[in-house]
C-alpha positions, -999 to 999 in steps of 0.1 A, spaced: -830 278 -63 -809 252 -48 -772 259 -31 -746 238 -32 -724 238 -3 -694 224 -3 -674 204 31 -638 212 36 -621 194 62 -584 205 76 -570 174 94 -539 193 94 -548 210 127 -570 184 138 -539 158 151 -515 167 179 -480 176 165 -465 148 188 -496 128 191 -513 124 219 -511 153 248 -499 139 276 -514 131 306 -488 147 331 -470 173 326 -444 166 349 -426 141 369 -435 156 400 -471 157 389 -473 120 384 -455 110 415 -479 132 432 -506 112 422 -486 80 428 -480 87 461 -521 97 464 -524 61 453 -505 43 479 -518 65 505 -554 56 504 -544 22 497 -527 22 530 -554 38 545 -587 18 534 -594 -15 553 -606 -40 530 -610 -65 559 -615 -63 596 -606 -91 619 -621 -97 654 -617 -121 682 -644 -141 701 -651 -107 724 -656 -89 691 -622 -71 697 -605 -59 664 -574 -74 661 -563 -71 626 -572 -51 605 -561 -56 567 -554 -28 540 -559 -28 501 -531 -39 486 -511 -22 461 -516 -32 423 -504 -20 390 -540 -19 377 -555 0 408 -522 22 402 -533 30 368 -573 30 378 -559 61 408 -538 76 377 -569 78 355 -549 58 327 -553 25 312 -524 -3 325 -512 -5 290 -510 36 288 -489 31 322 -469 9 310 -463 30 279 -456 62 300 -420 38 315 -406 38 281 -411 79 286 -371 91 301 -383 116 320 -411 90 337 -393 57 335 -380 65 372 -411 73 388 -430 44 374 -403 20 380 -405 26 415 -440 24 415 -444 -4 400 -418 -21 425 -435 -10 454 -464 -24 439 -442 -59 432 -433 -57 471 -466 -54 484 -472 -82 470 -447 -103 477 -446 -95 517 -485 -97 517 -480 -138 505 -452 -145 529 -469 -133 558 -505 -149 543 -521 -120 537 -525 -124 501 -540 -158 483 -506 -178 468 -519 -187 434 -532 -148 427 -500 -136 441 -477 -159 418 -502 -151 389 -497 -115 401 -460 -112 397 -456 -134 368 -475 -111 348 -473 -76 359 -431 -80 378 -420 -102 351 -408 -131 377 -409 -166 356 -406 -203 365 -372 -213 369 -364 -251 361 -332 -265 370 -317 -294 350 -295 -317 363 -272 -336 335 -247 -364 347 -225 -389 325 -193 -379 306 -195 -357 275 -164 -350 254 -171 -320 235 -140 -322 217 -146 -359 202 -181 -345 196 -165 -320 173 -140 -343 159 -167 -362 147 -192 -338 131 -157 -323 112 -152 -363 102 -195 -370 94 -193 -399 120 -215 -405 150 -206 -399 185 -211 -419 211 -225 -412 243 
């Protein structure tokens, strides 16, 4: 005697209400764990320099980064990212993200930090663009230029 049985799936309990549960349930959770972040950047060495009589004298930390940030946070960069649009975390994440900007940008003035990775850096995670300045000189009338499109002639220059 052969059963039939039959499969019934309820995907109406299977999918968060909201969507996805989030990852911190508070502002003060996350900043906790921003604040982890920075500290052990500040705290590992990454590099170690030493004079000729093998004296240390400099010794260089890892530098803050949005992607280490998100790494520490156990998140994806583009789930970070996501989580500023959040009101309640656009505050938190804003700051991080400029200390993070910051770090960067002292760590290249003082040479700490390669120049092309640093400009790379903060053209794509801080926004910062090229800026090109054009420089126009001669005469331009703009009120014969729109005498003449109102008349279908040619202006000019």
């Amino acid at each position: 005697m052969e059963k039939n049985y039959k499969l019934v799936l309820d995907f109406n309990n299977f999918f968060m209400p909201g969507g996805r549960p989030l990852k911190f349930q508070s502002v003060e959770e996350l900043e906790e764990k921003i604040n982890k972040y920075f500290k052990e950047c500040d705290e590992t060495i990454v590099r170690t320099v030493y004079n000729k009589d093998g004296d240390v004298i400099e010794e260089v930390t890892r530098p803050y980064t949005v992607t280490g940030l998100a790494l520490a946070l156990g998140t994806s960069r583009e789930t970070l990212l996501e989580y500023e649009e959040r009101p309640e975390f656009v505050d938190a994440i804003k700051a991080a993200k400029l200390k993070c900007q910051n770090n960067a940008v002292e760590r290249a003035l003082i040479g700490k930090a390669n120049a092309t990775f640093s400009i790379f850096n903060l053209k794509n995670n801080h926004g910062w663009k090229d800026k090109t300045e054009i420089e126009h000189s001669g005469n331009l009338s703009i009120g014969k230029v729109l005498d003449d499109l109102e008349n279908g002639s040619k202006t000019e220059g």
